[in-house]
N, C-alpha and C positions, 0 to 999 in steps of 0.2 A: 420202256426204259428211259426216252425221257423224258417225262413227267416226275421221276423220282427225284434229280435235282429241285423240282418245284413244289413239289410237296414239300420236302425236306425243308425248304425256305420257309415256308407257310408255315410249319409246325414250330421252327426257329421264332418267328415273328411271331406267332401266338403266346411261346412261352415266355419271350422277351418282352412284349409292349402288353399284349392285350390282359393276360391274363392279372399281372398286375397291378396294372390300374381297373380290370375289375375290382382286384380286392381291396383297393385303396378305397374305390368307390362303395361298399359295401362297409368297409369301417366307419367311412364319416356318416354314411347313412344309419348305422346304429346307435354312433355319438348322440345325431341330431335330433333321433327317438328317444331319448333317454335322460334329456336337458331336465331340468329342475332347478327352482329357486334357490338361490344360494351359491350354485356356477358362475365361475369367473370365466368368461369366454372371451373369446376373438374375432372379431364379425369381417367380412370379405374387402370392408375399407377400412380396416386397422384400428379399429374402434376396441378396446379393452371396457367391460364391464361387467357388472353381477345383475343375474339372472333376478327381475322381480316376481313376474308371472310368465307363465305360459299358458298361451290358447292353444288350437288346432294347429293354427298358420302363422302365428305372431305371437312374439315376445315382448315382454316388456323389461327394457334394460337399462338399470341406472349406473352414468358414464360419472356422475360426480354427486357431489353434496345438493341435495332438491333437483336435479335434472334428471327425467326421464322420458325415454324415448321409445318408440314402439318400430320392432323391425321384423323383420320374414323369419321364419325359422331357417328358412335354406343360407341366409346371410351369414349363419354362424361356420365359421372354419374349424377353430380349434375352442379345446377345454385353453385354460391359464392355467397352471401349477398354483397350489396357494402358494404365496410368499411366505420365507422364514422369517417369526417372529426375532430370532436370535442374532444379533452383530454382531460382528466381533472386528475391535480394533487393534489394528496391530503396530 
């Protein structure tokens, strides 16, 4: 009997911390499978840019007009949203 307080904690702290950030970890891991030219990403130092090539383990990512860079696939964090072409002034 008790052990059942501590189980009980364990199964808490599983479903609170581990499980997800499992699945957070399994998200960005499908993101990072799935890249392709023309993604506008986010790299793990703040770097914004569109996806040129991709190899196995490295990307090739242009940050501006003629600059390109080559960085790890695991550096990419997030997709970018495209930007709306549409403004509106008010």
């Amino acid at each position: 009997m008790q052990l059942v307080p501590l189980v009980f904690f364990f199964v808490v702290i599983y479903f609170l911390l581990i499980r997800p950030a499992r699945r957070r970890q399994k998200q960005v891991q499908r993101m990072i499978e799935a890249l392709k030219p023309g993604d506008r990403v986010v790299t793990s130092g703040g770097i914004i840019g569109t996806i040129l090539a991709v190899d196995r383990n490295m990307i090739q990512l242009r940050i501006a007009d003629k600059v390109k860079v080559d960085i790890t696939r695991s550096s990419v964090v997030s997709l970018q949203e495209p930007e709306s072409s549409s403004t509106s002034d008010s």
